[in-house]
C-alpha positions as CSV (number, residue, x, y, z in Angstrom):
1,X,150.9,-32.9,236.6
2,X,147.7,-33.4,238.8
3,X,150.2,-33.9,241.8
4,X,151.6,-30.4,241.2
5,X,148.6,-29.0,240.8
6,X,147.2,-30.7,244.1
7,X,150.7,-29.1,246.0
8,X,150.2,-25.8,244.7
9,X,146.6,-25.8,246.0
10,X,147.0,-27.2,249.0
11,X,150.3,-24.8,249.7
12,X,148.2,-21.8,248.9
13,X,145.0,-22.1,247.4
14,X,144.5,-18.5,247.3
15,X,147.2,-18.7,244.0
16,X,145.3,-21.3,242.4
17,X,141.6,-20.4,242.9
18,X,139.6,-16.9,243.2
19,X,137.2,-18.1,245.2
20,X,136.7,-21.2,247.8
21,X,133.9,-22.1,245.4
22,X,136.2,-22.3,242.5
23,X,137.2,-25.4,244.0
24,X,133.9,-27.2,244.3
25,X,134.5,-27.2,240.1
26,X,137.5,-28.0,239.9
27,X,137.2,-31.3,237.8
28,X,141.3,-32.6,238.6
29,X,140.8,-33.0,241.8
30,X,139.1,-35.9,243.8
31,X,136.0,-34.6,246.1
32,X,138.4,-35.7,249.3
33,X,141.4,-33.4,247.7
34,X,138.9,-30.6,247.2
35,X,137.6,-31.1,251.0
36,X,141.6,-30.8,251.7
37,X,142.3,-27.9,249.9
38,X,139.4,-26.1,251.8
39,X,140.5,-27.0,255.2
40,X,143.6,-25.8,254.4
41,X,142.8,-22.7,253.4
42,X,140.2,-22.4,256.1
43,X,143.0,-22.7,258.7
44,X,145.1,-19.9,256.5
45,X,141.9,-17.9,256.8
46,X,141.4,-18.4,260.7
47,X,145.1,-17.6,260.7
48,X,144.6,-14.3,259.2
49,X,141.6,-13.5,261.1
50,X,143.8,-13.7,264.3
51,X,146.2,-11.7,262.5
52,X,143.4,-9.2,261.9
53,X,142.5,-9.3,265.2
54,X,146.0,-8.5,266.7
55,X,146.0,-5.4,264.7
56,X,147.9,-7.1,261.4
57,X,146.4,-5.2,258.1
58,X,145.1,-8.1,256.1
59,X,142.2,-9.2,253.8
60,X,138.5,-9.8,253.8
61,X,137.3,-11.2,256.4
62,X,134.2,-12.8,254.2
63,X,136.6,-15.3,252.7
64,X,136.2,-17.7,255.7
65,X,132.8,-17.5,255.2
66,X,133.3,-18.3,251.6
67,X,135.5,-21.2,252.5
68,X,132.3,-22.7,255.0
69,X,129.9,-22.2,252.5
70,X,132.3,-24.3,250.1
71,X,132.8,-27.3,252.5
72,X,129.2,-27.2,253.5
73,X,128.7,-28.1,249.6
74,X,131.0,-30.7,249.8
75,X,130.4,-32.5,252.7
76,X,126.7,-31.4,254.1
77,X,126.1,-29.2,257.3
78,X,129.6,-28.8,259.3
79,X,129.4,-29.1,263.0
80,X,130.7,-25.6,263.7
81,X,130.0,-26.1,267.8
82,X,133.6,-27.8,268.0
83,X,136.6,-25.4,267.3
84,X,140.2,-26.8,267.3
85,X,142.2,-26.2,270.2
86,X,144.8,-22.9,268.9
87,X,143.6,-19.5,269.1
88,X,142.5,-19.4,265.3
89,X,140.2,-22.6,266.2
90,X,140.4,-23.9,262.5
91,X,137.8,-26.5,261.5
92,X,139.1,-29.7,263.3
93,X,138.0,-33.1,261.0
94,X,135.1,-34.0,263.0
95,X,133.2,-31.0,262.4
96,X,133.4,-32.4,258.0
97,X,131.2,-35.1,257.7
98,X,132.7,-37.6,255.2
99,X,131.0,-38.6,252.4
100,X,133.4,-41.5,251.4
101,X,133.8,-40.0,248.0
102,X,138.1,-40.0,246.8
């Protein structure tokens, strides 16, 4: 069941969770799950926010700030000076600082 759950959330985390901070309490998942559920919906956010840009209607832009804040709980400051290499950027690994927690 946990495994399902951890799909679901990682496919769209948006349909599991209200808010990125819902995660952070989210007691079935493992504190290295709950860092991967964030970046992935950080890169759907950046996604969207290219969307956005191109003229696409779409959401809140706030969310990816929401989603930030949330890993920045997790995992201390993030190292926001290093952007992946696409046009949405998305949070590349070594801007998370591991805390060796599973």
């Amino acid at each position: 069941m946990a495994g399902d759950h951890l799909d679901k959330a990682l496919s769209d985390p948006s349909a599991v969770y209200g808010q990125p901070s819902d995660v952070l309490g989210d007691e079935r998942l493992s504190e290295a799950q709950k860092v991967e559920v964030l970046r992935r919906w950080e890169s759907l956010a950046s996604s969207e926010a290219v969307a956005l840009e191109e003229g696409m209607p779409g959401e809140d832009s706030e969310l990816l700030t929401d989603i930030l804040v949330a890993l920045g709980k997790l995992t201390g400051p993030l190292d926001l000076d290093h952007t992946g290499p696409s046009k949405a950027h998305g949070l590349p690994r070594s801007a998370i600082r591991s805390t060796g927690k599973s």
